[in-house]
C-alpha positions as CSV (number, residue, x, y, z in Angstrom):
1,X,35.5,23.8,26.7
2,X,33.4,23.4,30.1
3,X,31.2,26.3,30.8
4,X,30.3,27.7,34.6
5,X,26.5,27.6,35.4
6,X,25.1,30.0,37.2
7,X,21.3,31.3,38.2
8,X,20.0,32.9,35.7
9,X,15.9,34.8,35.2
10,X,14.3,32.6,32.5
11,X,11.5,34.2,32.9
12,X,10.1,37.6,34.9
13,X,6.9,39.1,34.9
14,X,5.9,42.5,37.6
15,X,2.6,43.7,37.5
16,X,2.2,47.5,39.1
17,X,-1.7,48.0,39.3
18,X,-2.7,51.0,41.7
19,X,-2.6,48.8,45.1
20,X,0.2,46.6,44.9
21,X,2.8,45.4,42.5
22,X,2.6,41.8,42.0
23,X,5.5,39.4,40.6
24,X,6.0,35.9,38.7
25,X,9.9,35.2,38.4
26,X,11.5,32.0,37.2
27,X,15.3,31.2,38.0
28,X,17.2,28.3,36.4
29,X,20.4,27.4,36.1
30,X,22.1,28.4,32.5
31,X,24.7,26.1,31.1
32,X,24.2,26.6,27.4
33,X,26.3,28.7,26.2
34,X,25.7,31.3,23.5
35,X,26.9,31.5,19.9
36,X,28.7,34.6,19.0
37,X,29.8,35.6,15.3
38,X,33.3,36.3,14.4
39,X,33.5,39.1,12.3
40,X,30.0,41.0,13.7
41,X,30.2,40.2,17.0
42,X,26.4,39.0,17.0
43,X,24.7,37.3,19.4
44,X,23.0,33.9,17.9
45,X,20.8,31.9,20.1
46,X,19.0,29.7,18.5
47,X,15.1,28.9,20.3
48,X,13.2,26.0,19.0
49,X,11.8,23.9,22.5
50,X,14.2,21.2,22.5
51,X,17.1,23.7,23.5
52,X,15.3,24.4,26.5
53,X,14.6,21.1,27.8
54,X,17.3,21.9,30.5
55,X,14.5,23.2,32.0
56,X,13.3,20.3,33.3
57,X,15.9,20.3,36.1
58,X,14.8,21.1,39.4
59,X,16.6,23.6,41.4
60,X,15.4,25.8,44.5
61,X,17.0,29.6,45.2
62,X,16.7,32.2,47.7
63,X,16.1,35.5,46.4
64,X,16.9,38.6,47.6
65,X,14.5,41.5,46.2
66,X,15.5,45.3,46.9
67,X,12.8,48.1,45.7
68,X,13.6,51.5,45.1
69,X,11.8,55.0,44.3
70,X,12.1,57.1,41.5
71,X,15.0,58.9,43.2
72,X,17.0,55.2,43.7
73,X,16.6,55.4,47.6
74,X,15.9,51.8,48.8
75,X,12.2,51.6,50.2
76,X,12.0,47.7,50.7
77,X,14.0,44.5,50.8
78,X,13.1,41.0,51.4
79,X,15.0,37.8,50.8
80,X,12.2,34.8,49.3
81,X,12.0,31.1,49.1
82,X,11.6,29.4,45.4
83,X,10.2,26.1,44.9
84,X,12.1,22.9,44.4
85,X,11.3,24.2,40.7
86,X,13.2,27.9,41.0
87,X,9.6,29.8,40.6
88,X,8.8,32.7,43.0
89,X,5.5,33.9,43.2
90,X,5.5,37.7,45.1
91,X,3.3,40.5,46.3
92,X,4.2,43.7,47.8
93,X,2.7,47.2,48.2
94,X,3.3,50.2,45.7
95,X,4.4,52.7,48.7
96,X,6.8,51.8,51.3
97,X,8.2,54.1,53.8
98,X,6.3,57.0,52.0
99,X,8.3,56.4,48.9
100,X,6.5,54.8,45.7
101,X,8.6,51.8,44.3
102,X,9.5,52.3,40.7
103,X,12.4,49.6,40.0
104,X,13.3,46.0,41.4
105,X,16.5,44.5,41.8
106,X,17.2,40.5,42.1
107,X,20.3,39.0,43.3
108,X,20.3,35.2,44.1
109,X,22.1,34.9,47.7
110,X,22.4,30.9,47.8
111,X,24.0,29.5,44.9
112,X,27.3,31.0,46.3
113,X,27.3,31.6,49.9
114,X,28.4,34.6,50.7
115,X,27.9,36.3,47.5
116,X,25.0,38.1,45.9
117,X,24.8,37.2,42.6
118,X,23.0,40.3,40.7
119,X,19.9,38.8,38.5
120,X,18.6,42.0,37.1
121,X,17.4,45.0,37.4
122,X,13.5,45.5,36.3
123,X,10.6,48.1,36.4
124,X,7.0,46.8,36.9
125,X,4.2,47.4,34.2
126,X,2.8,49.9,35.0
127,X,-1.5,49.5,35.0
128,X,-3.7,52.8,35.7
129,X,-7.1,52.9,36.4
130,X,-8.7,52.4,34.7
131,X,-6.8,49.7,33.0
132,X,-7.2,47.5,30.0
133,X,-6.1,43.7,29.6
134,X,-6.2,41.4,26.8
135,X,-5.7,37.7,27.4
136,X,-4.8,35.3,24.2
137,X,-4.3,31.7,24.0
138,X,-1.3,30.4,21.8
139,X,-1.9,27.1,20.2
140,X,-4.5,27.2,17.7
141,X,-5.5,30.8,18.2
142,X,-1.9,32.5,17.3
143,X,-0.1,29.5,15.7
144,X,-1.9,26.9,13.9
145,X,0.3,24.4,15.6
146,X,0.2,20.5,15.3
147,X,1.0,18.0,18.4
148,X,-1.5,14.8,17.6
149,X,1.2,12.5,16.5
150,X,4.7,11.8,17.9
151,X,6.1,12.8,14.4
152,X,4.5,16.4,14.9
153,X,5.4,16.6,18.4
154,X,9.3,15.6,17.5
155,X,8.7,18.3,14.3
156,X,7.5,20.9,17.1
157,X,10.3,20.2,19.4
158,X,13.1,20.1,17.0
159,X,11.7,24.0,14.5
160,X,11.0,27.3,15.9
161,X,7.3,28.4,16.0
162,X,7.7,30.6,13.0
163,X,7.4,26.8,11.2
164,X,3.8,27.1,12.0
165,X,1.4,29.0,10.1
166,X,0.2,32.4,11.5
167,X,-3.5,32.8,12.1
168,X,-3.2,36.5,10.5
169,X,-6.9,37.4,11.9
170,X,-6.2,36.5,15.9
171,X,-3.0,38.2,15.6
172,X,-4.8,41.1,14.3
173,X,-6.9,41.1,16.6
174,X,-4.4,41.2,19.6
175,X,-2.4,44.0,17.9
176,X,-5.3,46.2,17.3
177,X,-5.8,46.0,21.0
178,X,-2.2,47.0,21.9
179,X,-2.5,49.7,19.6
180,X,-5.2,50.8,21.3
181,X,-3.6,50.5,25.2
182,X,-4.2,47.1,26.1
183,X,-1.6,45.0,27.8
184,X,-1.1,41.5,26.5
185,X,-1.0,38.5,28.4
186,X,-0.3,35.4,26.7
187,X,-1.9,31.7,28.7
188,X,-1.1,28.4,27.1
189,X,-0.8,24.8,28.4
190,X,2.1,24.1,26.6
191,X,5.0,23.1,28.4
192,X,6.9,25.9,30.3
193,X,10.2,24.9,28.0
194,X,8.2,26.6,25.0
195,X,8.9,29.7,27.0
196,X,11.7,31.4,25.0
197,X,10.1,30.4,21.6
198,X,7.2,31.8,21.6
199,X,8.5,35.0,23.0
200,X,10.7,35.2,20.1
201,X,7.9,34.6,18.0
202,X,5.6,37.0,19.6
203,X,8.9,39.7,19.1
204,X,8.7,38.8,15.3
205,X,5.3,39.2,15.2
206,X,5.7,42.5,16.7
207,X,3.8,41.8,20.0
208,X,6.2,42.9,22.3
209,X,5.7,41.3,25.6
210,X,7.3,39.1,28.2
211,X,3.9,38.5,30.5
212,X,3.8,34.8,28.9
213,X,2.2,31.7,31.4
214,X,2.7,28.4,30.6
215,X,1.9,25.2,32.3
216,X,5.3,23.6,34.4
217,X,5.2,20.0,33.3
218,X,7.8,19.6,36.2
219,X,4.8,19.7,38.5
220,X,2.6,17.0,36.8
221,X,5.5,14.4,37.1
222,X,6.3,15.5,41.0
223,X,5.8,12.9,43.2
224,X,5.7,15.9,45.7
225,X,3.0,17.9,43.9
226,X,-0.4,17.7,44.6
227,X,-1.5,21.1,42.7
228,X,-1.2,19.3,38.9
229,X,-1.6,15.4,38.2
230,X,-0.9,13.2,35.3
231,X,-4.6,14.0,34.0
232,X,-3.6,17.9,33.6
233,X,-1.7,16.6,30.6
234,X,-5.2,16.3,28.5
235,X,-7.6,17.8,30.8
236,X,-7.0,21.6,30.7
237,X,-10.3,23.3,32.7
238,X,-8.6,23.7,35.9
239,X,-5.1,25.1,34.5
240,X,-6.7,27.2,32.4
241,X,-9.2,28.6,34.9
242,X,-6.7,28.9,37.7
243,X,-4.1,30.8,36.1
244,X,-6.4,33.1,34.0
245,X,-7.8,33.7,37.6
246,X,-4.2,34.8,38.6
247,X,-3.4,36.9,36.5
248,X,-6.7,39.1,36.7
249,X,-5.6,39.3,40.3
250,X,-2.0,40.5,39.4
251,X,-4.1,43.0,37.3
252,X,-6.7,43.6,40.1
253,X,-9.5,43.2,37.6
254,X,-8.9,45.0,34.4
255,X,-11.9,47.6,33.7
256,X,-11.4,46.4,30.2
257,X,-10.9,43.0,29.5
258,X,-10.3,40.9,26.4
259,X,-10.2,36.9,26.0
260,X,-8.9,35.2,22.9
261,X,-9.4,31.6,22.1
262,X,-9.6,28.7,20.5
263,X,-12.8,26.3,20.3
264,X,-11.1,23.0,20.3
265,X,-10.3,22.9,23.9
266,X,-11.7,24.5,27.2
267,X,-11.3,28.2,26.2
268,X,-14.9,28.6,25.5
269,X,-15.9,26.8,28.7
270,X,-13.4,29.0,30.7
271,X,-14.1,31.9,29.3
272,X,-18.1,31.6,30.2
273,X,-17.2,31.0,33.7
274,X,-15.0,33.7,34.2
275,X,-18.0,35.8,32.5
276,X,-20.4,33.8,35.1
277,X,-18.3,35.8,38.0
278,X,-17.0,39.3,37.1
279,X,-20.2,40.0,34.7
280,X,-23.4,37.6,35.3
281,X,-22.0,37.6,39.3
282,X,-22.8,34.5,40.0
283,X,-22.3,33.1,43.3
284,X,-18.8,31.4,43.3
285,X,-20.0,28.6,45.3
286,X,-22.5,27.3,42.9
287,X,-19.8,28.0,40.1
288,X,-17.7,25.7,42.2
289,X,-20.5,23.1,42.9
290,X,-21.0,23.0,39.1
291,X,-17.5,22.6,38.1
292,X,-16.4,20.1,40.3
293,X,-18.9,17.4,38.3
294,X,-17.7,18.3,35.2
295,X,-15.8,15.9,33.0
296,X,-13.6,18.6,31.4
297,X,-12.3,19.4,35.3
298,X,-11.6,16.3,36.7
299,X,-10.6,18.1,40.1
300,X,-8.9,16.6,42.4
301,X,-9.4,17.2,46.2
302,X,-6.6,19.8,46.4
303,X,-7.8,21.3,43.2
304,X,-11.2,21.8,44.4
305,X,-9.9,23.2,47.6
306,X,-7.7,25.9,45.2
307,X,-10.4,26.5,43.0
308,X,-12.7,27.8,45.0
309,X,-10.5,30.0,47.1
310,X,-9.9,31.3,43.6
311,X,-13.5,31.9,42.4
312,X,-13.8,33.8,45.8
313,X,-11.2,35.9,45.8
314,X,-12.0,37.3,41.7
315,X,-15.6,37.5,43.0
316,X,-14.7,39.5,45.9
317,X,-13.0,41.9,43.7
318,X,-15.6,41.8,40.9
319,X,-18.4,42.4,43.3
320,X,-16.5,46.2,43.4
321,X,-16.4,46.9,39.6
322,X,-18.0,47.5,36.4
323,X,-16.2,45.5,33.8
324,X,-16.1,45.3,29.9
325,X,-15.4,42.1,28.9
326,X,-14.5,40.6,24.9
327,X,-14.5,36.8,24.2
328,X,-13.0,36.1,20.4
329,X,-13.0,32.3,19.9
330,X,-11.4,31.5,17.0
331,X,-12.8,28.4,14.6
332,X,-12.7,26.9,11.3
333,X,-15.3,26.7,8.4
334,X,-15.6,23.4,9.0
335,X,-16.7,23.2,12.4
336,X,-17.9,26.7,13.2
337,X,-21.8,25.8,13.7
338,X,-20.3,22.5,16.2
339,X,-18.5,24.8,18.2
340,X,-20.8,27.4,18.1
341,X,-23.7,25.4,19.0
342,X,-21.9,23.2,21.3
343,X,-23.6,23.1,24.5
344,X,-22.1,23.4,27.8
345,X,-25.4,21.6,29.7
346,X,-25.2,24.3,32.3
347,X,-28.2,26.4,32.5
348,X,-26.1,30.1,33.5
349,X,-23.3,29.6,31.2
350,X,-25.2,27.9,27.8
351,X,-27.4,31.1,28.3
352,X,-24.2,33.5,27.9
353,X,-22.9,32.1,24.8
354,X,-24.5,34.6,22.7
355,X,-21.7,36.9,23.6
356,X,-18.8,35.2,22.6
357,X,-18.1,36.6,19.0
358,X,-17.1,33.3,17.0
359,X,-14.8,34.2,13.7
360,X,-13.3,31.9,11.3
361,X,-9.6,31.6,11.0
């Protein structure tokens, strides 16, 4: 039996803070269809990453977005441009035409010319000031996940995340904070195909959220890209930094902020120098000059160019508030004094580490 494609949201994530409502959205093609059963009529989808390879293929949409109020009047519409990779990146303000936007509609305008195909209907999260934010890692601070050998990268690829054990005390730690009004972000570098598992994880585990980043490998093999490079596939300070930059702007700066991580990577090192701007404010530009050196970087001249735009504009905003800010790296027994002790050999961050609270896990 041959199956249509059409577009489809893979992925869809609306920010509402009190100046503008912000927007990640990414649209593939689905062509995989679903498993129903016979007698209950029940959906089965099965989610493990190696279904979602798919999502490799490149495909670029034009997107037509129509906002309405509370009252379903239409206050705003705009037709947008993916890239060659179906992602859409979007700002807009709360109030047009005196009217406050409460609900977005998508419809893909493209695929079929002529005809709008409806993508959903979504409302934004809604952030009030003051607003609080908490910002967890996946691999090694969630899951205890294994990818060092090609037989534990196939094992990853071919089982669900629940295979994985649970690190019970960071996923405490994020649920205590959504109990407690916090919006949860999750930032990994794993591959964007992981998408759909871990949110199903994350569902399990009762963390009910769809504001999930992950790193598009389909950049890093682009000949056309110049944004990630074969080097992001070890090297993960500037992915990290950049989009844990965005999405404190999506969030325009939560007044209460919360970073979870691991200390096997560049969480600790990230989280300092996001610590360096929006609580130490320190001068982006010598941020920049310092980072730019550093092996755990590796910038490349577009990267540097990015970077610092990026340091300016969260400095710019943090210059404007007072800001509570959390860092939970999580380690084990083994090497919690290394990782504790491990110094950065930069004067302003090494000097913060006494507030990251270290916990074993």
């Amino acid at each position: 039996m041959r199956f249509l494609s059409r577009p489809k949201i893979n992925n869809i994530i609306i920010i509402k803070n009190p100046r503008d409502i912000s927007g990640r959205v990414s649209i593939t093609l689905e062509k995989v269809p679903k498993k129903q059963d016979f007698k209950t009529k029940e959906i089965h989808h099965k989610s493990s990453p190696w279904q979602n390879l798919n999502l490799f293929n490149n495909h670029d949409f034009k997107i037509k977005v129509v906002c309405f109020n509370s009252k379903s009047e239409i206050q705003y519409t705009r037709v947008f441009n993916t890239d060659r990779y179906g992602n859409l990146n979007l700002k807009i303000p709360c109030n047009n035409n005196h009217g406050e936007i409460t609900s977005l509609q998508f419809f893909e305008v493209s695929y079929n010319p002529g005809i709008d195909l409806h993508l959903g209907s979504f409302i934004p999260v809604i952030l009030n000031s003051p607003n609080k934010v908490i910002i967890s890692d996946f691999d090694k601070t969630l899951v205890d996940t294994r990818y060092s050998t090609i037989q534990e990268m196939f094992t990853s690829l071919r089982n669900p995340i629940s295979y994985f054990p649970t690190i019970e005390k960071s996923l405490e730690v994020l649920q205590l904070a959504i109990k407690s009004g916090y919006t949860p972000f999750i930032l990994s570098a794993s591959p964007h195909f992981y998408e759909k598992p871990f949110r199903d994880w994350l569902y399990q585990n009762e963390v009910y959220t769809s504001n999930i980043f992950l790193k598009d490998y389909r950049k890093i093999f682009s000949f056309f890209e110049s944004e990630l490079t074969p080097k992001d596939l070890k090297t993960q300070g500037f992915y990290k930094l950049t989009e844990l930059i965005n999405i404190l702007l999506m969030t325009d700066l939560a007044d209460k902020l919360i970073l979870i991580g691991d200390g096997f990577e560049s969480d600790p090192l990230v989280y300092l120098v996001i610590r360096a701007i929006i609580i130490e404010k320190i001068d982006p530009w010598k941020i920049w000059k310092t980072l730019k050196m550093m092996e755990q970087f590796k910038l490349t001249k577009p990267q540097q160019t990015k970077l610092l735009t990026s340091l300016n504009l969260l400095a710019a905003i943090a210059s404007k508030k007072k800001i509570s800010l959390k860092i939970y790296i999580r380690c084990f027994a083994e090497n919690f004094e290394e990782i504790k002790n491990r110094p950065t050999h930069v004067d302003f961050l090494d000097r913060q580490k006494e507030n990251i609270f270290y916990y074993v896990a």
